[in-house]
FIMAR-658249 format. One record per atom (N, C-alpha, C): x, z, y negated; atom name; residue number from 1; residue in one letter. Coordinates in Angstrom, 1 decimal, padded with zeros to 4 digits. Atoms other than C-alpha are relative to their C-alpha. Example, Ala and Ser with C-alpha at 12.3 -4.5 7.8 and 13.67 -1.06 7.14 Angstrom:
2
ATOM       c1       c3       c2   atomo   num   residuo
ATOM    000.9    000.0    001.2       N     1         A
ATOM    012.3    007.8    004.5      CA     1         A
ATOM    000.9    000.0   -001.2       C     1         A
ATOM   -000.9    000.0    001.1       N     2         S
ATOM    013.7    007.1    001.1      CA     2         S
ATOM   -000.8    000.8   -001.1       C     2         S
This chain:
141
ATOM       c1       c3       c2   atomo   num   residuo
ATOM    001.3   -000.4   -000.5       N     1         X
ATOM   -097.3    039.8   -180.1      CA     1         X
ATOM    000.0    001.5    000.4       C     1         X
ATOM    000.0   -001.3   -000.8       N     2         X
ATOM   -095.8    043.3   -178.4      CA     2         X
ATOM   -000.2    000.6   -001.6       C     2         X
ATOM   -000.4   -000.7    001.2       N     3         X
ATOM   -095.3    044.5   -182.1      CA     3         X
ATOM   -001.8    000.2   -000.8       C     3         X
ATOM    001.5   -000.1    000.2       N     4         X
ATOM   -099.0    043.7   -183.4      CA     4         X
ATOM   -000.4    000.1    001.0       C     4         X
ATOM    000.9   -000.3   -000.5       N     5         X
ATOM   -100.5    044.5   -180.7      CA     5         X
ATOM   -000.3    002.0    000.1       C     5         X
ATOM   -000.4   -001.3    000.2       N     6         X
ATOM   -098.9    047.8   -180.8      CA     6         X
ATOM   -000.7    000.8   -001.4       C     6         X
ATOM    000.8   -000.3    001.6       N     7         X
ATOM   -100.1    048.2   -184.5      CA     7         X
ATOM   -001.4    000.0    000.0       C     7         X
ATOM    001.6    000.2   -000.7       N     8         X
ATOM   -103.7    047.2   -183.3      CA     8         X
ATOM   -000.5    001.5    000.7       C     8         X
ATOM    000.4   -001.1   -000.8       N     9         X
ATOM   -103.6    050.2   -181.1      CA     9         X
ATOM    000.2    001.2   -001.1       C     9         X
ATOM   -000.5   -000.8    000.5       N    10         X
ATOM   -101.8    052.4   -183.7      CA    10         X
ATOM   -001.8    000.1   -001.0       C    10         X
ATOM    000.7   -000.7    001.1       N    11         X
ATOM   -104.5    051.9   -186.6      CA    11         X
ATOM   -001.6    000.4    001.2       C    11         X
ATOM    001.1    000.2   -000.4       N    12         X
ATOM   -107.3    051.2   -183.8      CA    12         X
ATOM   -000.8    002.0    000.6       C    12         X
ATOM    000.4   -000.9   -000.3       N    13         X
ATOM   -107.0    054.9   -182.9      CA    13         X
ATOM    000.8    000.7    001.7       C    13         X
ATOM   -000.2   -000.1   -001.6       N    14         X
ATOM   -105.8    054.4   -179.5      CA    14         X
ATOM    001.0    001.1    000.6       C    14         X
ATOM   -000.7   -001.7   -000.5       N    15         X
ATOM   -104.2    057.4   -177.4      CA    15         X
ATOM    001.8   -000.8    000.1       C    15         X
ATOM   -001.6    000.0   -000.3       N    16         X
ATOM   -100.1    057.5   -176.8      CA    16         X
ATOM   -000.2   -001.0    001.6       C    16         X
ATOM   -000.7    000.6   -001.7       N    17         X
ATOM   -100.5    056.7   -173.0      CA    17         X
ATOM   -000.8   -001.8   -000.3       C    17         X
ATOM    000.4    001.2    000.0       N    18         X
ATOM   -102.5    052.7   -174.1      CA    18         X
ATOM    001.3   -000.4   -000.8       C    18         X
ATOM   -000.9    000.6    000.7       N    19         X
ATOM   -099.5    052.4   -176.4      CA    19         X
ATOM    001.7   -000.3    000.7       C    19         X
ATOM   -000.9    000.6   -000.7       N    20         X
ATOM   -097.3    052.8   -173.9      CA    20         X
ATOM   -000.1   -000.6    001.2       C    20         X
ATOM    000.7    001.7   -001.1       N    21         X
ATOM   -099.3    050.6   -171.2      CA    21         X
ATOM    000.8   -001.0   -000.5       C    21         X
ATOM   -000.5    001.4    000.9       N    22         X
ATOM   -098.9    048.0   -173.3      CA    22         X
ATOM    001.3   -000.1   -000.3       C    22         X
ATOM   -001.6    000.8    000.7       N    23         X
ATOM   -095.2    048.1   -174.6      CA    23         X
ATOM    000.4    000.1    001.5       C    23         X
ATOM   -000.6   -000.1   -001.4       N    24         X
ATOM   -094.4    048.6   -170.8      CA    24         X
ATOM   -000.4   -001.3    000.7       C    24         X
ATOM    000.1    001.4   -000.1       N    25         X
ATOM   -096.4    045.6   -170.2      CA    25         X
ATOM    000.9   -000.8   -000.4       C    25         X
ATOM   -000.8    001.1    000.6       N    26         X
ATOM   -094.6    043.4   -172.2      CA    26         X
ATOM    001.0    000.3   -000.2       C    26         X
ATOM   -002.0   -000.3   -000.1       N    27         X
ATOM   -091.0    044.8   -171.7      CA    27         X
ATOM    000.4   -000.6    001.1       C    27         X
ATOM   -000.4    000.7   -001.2       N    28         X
ATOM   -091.5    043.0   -168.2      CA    28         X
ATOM    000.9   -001.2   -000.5       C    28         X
ATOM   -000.4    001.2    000.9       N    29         X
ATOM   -091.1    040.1   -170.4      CA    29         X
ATOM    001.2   -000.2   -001.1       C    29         X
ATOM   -000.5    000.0    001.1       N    30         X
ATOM   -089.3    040.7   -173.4      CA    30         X
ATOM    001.8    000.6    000.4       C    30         X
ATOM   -001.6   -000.5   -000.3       N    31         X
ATOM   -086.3    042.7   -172.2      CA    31         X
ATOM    001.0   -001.2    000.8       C    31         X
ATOM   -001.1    001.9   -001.0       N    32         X
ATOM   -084.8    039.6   -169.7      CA    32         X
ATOM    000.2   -000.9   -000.7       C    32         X
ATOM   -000.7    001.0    001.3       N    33         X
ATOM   -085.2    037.4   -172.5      CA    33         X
ATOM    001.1    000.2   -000.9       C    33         X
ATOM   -000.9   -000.3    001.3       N    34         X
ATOM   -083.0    039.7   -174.9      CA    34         X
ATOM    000.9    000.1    000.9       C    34         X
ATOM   -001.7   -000.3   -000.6       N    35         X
ATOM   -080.3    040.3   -172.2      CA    35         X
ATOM    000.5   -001.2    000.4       C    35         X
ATOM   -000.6    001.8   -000.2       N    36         X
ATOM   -080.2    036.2   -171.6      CA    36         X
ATOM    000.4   -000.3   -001.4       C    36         X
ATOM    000.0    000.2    001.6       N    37         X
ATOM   -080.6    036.0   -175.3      CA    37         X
ATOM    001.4    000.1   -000.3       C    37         X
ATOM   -001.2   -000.5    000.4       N    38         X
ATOM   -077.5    037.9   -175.9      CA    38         X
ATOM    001.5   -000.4    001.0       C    38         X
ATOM   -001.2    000.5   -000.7       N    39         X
ATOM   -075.2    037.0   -173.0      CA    39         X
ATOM   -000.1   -001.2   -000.4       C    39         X
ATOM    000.0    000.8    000.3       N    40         X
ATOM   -075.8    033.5   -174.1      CA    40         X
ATOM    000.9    000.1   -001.7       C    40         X
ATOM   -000.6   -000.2    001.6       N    41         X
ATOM   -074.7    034.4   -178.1      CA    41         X
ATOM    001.4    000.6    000.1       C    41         X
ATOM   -001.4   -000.4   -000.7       N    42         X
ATOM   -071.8    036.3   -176.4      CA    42         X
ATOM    000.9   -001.1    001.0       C    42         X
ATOM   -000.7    001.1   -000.7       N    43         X
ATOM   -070.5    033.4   -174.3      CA    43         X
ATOM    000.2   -001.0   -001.2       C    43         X
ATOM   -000.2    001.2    000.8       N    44         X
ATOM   -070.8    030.8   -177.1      CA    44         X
ATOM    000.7    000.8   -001.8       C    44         X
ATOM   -000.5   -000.8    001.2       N    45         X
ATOM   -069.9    033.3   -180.3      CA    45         X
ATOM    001.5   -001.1   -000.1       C    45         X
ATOM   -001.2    000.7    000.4       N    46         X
ATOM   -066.8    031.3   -182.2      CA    46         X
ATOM    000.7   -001.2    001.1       C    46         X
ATOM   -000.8    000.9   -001.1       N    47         X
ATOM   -066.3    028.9   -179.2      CA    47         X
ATOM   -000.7   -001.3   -000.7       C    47         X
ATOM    000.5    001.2    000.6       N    48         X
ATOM   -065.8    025.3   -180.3      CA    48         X
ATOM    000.4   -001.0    001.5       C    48         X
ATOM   -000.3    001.0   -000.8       N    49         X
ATOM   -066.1    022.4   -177.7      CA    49         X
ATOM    000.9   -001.1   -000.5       C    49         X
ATOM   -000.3    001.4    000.1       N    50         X
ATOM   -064.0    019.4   -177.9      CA    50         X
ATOM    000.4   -001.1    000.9       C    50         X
ATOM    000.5    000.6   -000.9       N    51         X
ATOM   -065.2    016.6   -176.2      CA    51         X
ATOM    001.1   -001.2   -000.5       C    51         X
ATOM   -001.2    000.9    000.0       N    52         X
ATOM   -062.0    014.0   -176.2      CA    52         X
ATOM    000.1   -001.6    000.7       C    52         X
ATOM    000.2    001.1   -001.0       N    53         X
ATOM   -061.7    010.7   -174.3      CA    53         X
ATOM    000.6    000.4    001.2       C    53         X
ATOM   -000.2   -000.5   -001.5       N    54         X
ATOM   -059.5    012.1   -171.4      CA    54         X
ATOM   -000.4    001.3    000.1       C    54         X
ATOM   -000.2   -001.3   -000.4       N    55         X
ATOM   -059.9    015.8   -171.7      CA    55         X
ATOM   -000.9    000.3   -000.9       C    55         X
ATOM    000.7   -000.2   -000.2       N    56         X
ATOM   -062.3    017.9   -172.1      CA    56         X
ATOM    000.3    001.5   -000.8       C    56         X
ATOM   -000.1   -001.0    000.3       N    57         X
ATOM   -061.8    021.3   -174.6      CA    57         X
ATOM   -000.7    001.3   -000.2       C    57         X
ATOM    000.4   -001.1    000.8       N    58         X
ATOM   -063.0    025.0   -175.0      CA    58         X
ATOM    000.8    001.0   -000.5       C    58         X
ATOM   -000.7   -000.6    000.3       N    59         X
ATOM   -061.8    027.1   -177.1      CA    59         X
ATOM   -001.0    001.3   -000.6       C    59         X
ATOM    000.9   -001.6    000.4       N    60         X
ATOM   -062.7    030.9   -178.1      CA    60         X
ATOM    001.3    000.7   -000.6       C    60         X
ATOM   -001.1   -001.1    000.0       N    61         X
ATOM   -060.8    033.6   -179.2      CA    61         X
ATOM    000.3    000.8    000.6       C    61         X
ATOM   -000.2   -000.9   -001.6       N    62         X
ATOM   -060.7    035.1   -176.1      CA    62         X
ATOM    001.8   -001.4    001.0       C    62         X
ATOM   -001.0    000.5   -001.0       N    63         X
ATOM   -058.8    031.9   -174.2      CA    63         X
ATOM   -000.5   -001.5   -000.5       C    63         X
ATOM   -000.1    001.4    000.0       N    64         X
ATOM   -058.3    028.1   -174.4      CA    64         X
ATOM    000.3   -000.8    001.5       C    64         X
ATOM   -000.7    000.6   -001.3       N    65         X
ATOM   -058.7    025.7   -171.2      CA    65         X
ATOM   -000.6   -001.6   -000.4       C    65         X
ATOM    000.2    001.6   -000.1       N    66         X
ATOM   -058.7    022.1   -171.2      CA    66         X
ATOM    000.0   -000.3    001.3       C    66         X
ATOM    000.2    000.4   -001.0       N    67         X
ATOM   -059.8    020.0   -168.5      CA    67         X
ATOM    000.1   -002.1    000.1       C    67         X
ATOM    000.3    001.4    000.1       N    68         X
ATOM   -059.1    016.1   -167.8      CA    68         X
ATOM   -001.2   -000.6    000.7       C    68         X
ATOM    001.3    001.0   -000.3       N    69         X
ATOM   -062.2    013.9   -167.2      CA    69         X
ATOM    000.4   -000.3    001.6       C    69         X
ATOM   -000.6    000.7   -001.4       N    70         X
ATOM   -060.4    012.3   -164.2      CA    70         X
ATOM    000.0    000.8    000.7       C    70         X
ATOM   -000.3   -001.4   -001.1       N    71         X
ATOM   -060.0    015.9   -162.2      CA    71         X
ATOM   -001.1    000.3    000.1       C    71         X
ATOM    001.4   -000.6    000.1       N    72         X
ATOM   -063.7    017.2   -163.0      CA    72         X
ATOM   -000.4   -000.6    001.5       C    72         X
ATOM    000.7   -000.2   -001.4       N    73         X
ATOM   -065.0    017.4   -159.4      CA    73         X
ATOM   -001.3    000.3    000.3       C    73         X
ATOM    001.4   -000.5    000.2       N    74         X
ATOM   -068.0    018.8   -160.1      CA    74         X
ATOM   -000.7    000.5   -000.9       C    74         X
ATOM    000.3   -000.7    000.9       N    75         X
ATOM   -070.5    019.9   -162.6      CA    75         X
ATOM   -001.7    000.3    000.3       C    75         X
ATOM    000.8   -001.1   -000.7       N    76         X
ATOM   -072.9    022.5   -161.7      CA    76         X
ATOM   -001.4    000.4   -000.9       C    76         X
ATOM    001.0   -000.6    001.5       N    77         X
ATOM   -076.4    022.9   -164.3      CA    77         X
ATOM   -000.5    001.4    000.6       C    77         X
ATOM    000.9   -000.9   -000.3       N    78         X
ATOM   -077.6    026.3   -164.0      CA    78         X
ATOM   -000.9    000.4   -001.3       C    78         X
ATOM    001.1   -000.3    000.9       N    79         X
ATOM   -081.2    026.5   -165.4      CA    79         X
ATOM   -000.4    001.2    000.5       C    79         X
ATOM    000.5   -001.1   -000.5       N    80         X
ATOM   -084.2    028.7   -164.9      CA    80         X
ATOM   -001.2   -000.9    000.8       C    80         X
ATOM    000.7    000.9   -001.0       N    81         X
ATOM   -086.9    027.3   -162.8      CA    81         X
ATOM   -000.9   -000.5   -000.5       C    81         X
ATOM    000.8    001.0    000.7       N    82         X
ATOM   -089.1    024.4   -163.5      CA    82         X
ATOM   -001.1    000.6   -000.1       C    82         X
ATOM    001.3   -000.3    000.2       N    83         X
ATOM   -092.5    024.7   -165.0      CA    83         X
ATOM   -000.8    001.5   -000.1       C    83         X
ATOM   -000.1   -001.5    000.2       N    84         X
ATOM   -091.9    028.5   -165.6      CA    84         X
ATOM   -000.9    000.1   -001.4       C    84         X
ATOM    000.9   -000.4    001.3       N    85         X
ATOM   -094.2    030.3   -168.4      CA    85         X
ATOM    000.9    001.2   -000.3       C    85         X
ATOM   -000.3   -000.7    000.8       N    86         X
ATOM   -091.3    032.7   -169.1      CA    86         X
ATOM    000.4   -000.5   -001.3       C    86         X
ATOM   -000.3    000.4    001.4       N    87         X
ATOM   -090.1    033.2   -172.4      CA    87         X
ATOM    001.5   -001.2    000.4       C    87         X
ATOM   -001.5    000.6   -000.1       N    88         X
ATOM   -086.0    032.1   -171.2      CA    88         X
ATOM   -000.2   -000.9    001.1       C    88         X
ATOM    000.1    001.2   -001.3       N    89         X
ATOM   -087.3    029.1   -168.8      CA    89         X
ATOM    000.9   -001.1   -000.7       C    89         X
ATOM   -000.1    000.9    000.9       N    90         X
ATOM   -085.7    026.8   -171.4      CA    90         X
ATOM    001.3    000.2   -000.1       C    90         X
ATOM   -001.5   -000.5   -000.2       N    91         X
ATOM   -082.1    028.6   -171.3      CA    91         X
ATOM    001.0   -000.9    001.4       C    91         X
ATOM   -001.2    000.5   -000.6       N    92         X
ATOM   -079.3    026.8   -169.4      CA    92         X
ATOM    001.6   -000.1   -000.6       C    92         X
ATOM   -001.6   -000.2    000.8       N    93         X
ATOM   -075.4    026.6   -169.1      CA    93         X
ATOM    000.3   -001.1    001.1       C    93         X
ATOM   -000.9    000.8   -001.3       N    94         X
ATOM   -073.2    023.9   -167.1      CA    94         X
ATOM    001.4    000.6   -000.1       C    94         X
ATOM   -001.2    000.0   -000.4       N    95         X
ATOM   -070.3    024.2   -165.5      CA    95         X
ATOM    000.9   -001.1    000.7       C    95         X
ATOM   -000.9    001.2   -000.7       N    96         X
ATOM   -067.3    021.8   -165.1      CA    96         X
ATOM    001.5    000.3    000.6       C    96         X
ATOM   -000.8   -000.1   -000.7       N    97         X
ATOM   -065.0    022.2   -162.3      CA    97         X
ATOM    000.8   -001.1    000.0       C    97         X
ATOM   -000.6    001.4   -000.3       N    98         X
ATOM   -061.9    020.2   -161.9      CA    98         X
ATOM    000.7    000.3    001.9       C    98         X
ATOM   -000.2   -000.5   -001.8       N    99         X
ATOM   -059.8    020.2   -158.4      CA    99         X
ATOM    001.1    000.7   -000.2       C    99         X
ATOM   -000.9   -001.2   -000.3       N   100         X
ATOM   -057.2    022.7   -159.0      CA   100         X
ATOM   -001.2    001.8   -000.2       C   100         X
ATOM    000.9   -000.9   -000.2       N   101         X
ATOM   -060.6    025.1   -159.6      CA   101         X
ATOM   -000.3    001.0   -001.5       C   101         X
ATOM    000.2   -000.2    001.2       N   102         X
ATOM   -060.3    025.6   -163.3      CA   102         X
ATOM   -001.4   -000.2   -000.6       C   102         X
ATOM    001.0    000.1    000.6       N   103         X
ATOM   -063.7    025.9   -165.2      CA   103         X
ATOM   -000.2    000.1   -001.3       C   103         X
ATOM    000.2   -000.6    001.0       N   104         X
ATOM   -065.5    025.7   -168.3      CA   104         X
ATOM   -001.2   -000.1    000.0       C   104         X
ATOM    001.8   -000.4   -000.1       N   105         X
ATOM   -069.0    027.2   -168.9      CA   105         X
ATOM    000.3   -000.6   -001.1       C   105         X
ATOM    000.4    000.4    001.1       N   106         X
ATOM   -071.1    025.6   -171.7      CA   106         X
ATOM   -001.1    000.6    000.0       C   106         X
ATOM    001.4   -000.5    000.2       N   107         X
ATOM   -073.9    027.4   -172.7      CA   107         X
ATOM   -001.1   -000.6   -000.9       C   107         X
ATOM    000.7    001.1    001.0       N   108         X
ATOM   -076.9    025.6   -174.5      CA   108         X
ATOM   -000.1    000.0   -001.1       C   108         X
ATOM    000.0   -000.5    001.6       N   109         X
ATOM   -076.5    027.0   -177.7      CA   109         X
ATOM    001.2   -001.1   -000.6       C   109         X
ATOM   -001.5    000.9    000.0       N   110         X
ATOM   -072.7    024.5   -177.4      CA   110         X
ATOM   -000.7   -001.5   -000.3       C   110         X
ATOM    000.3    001.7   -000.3       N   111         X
ATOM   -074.3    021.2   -175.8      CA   111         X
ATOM   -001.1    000.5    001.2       C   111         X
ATOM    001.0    000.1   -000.9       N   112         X
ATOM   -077.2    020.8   -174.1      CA   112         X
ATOM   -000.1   -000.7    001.7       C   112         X
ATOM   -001.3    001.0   -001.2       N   113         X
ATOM   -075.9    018.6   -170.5      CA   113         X
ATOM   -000.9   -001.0   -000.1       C   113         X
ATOM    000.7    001.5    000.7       N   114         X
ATOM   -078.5    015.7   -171.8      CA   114         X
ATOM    001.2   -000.4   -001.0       C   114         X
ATOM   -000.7    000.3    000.7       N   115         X
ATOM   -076.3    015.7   -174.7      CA   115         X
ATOM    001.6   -000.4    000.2       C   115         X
ATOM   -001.8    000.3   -001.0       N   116         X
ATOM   -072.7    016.0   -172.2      CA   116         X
ATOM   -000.5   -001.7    000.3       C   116         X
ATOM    000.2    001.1   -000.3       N   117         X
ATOM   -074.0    013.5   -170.4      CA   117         X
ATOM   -000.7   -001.6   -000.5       C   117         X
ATOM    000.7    001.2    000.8       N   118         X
ATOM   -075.7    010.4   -172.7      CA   118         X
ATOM    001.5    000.1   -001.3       C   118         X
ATOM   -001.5    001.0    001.4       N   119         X
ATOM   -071.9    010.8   -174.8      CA   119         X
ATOM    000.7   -000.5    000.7       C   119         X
ATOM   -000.5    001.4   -000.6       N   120         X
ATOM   -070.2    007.7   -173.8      CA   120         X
ATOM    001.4    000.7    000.1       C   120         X
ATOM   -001.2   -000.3   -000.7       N   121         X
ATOM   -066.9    009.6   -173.8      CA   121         X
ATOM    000.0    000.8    001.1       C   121         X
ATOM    000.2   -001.0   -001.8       N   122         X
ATOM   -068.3    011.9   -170.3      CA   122         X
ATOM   -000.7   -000.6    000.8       C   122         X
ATOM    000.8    000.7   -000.8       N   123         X
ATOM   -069.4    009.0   -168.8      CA   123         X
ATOM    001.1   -000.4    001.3       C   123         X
ATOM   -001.0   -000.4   -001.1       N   124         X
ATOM   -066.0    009.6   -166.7      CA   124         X
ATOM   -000.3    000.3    001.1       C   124         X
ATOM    000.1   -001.3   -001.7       N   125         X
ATOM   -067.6    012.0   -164.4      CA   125         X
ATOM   -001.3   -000.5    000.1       C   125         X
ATOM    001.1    000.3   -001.0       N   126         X
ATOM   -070.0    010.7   -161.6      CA   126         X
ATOM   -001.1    000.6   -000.2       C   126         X
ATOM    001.1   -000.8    000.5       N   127         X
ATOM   -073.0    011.5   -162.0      CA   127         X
ATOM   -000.5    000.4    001.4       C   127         X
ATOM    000.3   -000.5   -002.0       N   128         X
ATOM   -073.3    012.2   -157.8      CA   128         X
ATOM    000.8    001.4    000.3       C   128         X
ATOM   -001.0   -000.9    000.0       N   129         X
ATOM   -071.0    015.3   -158.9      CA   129         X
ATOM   -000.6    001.0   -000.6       C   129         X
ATOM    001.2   -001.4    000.7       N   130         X
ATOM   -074.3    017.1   -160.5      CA   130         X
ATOM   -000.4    000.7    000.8       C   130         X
ATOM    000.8   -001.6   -001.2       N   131         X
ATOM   -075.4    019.9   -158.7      CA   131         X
ATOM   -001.2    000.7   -001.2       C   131         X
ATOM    001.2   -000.4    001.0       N   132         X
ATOM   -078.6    021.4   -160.2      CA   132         X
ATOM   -000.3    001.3    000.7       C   132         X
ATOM    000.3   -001.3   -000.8       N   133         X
ATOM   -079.0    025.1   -159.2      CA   133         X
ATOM   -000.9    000.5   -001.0       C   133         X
ATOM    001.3   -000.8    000.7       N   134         X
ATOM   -082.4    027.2   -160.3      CA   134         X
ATOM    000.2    001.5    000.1       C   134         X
ATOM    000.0   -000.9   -000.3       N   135         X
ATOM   -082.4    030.5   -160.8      CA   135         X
ATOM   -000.6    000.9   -000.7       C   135         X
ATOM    000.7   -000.9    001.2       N   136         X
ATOM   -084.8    033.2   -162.6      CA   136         X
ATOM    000.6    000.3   -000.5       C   136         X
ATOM   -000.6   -000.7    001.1       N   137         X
ATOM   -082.1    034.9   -164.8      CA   137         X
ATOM    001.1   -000.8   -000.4       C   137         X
ATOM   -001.4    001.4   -000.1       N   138         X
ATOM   -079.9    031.6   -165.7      CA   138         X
ATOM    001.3    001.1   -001.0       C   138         X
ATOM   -000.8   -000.6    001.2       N   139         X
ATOM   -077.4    034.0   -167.3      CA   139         X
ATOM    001.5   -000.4    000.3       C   139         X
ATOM   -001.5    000.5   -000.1       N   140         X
ATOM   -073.5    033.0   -167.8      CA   140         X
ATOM    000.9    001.0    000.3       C   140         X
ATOM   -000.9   -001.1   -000.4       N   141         X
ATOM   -071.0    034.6   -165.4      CA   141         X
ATOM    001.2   -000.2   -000.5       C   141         X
């Protein structure tokens, strides 16, 4: 939309300073999606899950951590906030904590936590052990 609208103004005549109204407008927008966009593609890049009956894998070429089902203490969804009209309202990652304080992010691009949760082999962990945190820029620390 920022791209034709831009073109609209380009053939329509329109001066320098409407052209950069407008892309300044919609960079409110557009830029927070591409820096979610991308820390998202960057956290999941070559990482493969493997979802096991006791344990719980990620792997990257950065690091490998396994977690057993039985230790998982908590798991943390961080979305973006309900009923949002941005573009990255739809972005989320979970996190599964065990009790020595080991983690693994999943980002939605991996598994969705509908999808964690409805596989009968992660039906291990409590579901009183969800935590649901909202946040405008759900991005993966």
């Amino acid at each position: 939309m920022q791209i034709g609208i831009s073109i609209l103004i380009v053939f329509d005549g329109g001066g320098i300073g409407s052209l950069l109204v407008v892309n300044l407008f919609f960079s409110i927008f557009t830029i927070p999606g591409i820096i979610i966009h991308l820390n998202y593609l960057k956290n999941t890049r070559n990482a493969v899950l493997i979802l096991r009956y006791n344990t719980i894998s990620l792997t990257s070429s950065e690091k490998e951590i396994t977690l057993n089902t039985a230790d998982i203490t908590k798991v943390i969804l961080h979305e973006g906030p309900r009923g949002s009209r941005m573009p990255w309202w739809n972005y989320s990652w979970f996190e599964l904590i065990d009790k020595e304080g080991k983690s693994i992010k999943i980002g939605c691009y991996l598994l969705d936590i509908s999808g964690f949760w409805l596989d009968s082999l992660s039906r291990k962990v409590s579901s009183k052990n969800l935590v649901r945190e909202e946040s405008l820029f759900p991005i993966i620390k």
